[in-house]
C-alpha positions in Angstrom: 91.9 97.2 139.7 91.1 100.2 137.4 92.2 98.2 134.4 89.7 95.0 135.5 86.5 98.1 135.6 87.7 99.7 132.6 87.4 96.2 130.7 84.3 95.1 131.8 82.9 98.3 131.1 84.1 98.3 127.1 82.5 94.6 127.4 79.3 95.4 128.6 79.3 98.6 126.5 76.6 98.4 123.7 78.1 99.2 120.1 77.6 98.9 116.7 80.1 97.5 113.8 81.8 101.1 113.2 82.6 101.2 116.9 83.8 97.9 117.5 86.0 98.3 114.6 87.3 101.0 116.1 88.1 99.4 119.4 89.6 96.6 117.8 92.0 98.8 116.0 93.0 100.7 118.5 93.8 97.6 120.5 95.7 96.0 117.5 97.8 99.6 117.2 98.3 99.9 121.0 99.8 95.8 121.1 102.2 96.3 118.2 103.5 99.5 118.4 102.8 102.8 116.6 106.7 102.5 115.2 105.9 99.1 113.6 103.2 100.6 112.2 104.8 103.4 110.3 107.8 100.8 109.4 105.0 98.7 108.0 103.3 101.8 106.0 106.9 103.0 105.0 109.1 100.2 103.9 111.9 102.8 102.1 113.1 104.3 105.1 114.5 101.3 106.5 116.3 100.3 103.4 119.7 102.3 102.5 120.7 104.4 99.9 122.5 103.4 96.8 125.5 104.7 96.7 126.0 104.9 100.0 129.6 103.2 101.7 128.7 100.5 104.0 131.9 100.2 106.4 132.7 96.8 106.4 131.9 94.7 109.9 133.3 91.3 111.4 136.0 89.3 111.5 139.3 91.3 109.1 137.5 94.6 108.9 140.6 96.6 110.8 144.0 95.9 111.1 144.8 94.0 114.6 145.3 97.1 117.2 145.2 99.7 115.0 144.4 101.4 112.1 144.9 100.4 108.4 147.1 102.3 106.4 146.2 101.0 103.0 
């Protein structure tokens, strides 16, 4: 029921531009996520290195019940 006040208070709440603009961005953070966020400002830390080894996955990757020795 607090949520339902809270609401209709912000809606009833007399603001300029500047302040609606901030509202609306807060909302727009809070719904996607502050993580997606920094992904979206930082792209490069989600990519991988050059140079860096990726072990290989799936299907033939290891040797059936064990290791490979080769």
């Amino acid at each position: 029921m607090a949520i339902k006040q809270e609401l209709n208070t912000l809606l009833n709440k007399k603001m300029d531009r500047k302040d609606f603009l901030k509202v609306v961005g807060v909302g727009v953070v809070a719904a996607t996520g502050i993580g997606s966020l920094i992904r979206a400002i930082n792209p490069s830390s989600t990519q991988t290195r050059v140079g860096s080894a990726a072990a290989p996955q799936g299907y033939g990757s290891s040797a059936y019940g064990g290791t490979k020795t080769s």
